[in-house]
C-alpha positions in Angstrom: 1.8 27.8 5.6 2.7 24.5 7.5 5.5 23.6 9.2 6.4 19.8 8.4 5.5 18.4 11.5 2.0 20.1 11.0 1.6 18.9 7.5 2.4 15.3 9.3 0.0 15.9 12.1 -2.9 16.8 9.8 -2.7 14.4 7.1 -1.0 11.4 9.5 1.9 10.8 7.3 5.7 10.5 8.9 7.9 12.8 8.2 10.4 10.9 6.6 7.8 9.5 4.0 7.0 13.2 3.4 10.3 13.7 2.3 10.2 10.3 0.5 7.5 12.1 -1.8 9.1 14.9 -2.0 12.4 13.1 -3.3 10.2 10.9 -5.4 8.6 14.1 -6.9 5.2 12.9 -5.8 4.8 16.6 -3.7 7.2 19.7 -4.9 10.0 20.5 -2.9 8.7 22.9 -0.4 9.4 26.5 0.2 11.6 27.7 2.8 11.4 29.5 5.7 14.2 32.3 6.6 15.4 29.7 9.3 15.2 27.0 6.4 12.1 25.5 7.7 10.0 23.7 5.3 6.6 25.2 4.8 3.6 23.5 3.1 0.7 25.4 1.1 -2.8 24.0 1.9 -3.0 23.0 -1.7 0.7 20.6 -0.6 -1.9 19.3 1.9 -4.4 18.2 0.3 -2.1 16.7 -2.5 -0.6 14.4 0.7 -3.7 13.7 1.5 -4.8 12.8 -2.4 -1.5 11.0 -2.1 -2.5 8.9 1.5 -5.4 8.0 0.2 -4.3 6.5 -3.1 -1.1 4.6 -1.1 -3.8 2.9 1.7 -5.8 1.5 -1.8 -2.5 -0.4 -2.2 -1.5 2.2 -5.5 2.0 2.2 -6.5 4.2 5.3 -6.5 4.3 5.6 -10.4 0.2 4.9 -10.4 -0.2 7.8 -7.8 2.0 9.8 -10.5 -0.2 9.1 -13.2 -3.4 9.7 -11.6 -2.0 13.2 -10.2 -0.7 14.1 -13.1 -4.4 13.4 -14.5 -5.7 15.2 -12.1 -3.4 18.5 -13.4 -5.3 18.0 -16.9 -9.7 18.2 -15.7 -10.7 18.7 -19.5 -9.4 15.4 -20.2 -11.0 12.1 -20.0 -10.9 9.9 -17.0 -10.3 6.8 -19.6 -6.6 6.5 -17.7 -7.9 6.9 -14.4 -10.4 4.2 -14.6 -7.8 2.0 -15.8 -5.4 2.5 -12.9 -8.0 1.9 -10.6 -9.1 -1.6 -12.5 -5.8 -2.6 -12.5 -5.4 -2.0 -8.8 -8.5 -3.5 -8.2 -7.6 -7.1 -10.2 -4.3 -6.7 -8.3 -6.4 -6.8 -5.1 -8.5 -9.7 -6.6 -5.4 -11.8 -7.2 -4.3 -10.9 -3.5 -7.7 -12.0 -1.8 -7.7 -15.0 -4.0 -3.8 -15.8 -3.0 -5.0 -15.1 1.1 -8.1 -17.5 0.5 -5.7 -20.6 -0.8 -3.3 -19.6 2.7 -6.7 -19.8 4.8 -7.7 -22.8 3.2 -4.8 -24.6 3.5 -3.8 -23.2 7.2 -7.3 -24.5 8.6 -6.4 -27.8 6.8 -3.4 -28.4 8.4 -4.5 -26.6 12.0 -7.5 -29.4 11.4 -5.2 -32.4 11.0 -3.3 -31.5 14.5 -4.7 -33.5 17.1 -1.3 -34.6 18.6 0.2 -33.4 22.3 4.0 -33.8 21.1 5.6 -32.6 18.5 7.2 -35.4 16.9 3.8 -36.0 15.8 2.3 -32.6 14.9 0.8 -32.8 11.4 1.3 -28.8 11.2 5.1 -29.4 12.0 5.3 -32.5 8.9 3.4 -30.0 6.4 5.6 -27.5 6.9 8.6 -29.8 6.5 6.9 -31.7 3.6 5.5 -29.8 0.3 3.6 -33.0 -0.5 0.9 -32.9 2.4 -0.2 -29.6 0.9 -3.5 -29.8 -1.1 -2.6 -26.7 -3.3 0.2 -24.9 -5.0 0.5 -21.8 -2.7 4.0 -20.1 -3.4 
């Protein structure tokens, strides 16, 4: 059995978030010890790990529900599964897309500033005026 802090230590997940999960009902509430320690099964482990994992992919809390719930249920097809991860992979799509409009239009501006004063920094008017934008990028 693991102590909290070692469950944190060997899955590199903060304590409070543990307990977030916990609260959240992403991990059962854990056993206690006679001095009301928590302790984690190695099974508790790997389902942190499972649940690390699926948060660094950007997953939300009620996707990482889903999938373990999936994952309680092998005989079943992995139809559901598949779809979570498209949709988190279109979501990451429209991200990168969103990031390559902000490059775009930071290198514009950054290219436009050729002044040594502010009063005439191009970066400083585009900020303060929409209009010198080439694109939409709210």
């Amino acid at each position: 059995m693991l102590t909290i802090g070692d469950l944190s230590r060997e899955t590199g997940v903060k304590v409070p978030t543990i307990r977030y999960y916990e609260q959240m009902g992403l991990l059962s509430h854990a056993e206690r010890s006679e001095g009301n320690q928590r302790r984690y099964s190695s099974e508790e482990r790997d389902r942190l790990a499972f649940i690390r994992h699926a948060r660094d992919l950007g997953l939300t809390i009620d996707a990482i529900r889903e999938l373990i719930d999936l994952s309680q249920h092998p005989e079943r097809p992995c139809h559901d599964a598949d779809r979570i991860a498209a949709e988190q992979l279109a979501t990451v799509r429209r991200k990168i897309a969103r990031l390559r409009k902000l490059e775009a239009e930071l290198e514009r501006i950054t290219s436009h500033c050729h002044s040594d004063q502010i009063s005439d920094c191009y970066v400083i008017r585009a900020l303060a005026n929409h209009d010198l934008c080439t694109d939409d990028h709210d």
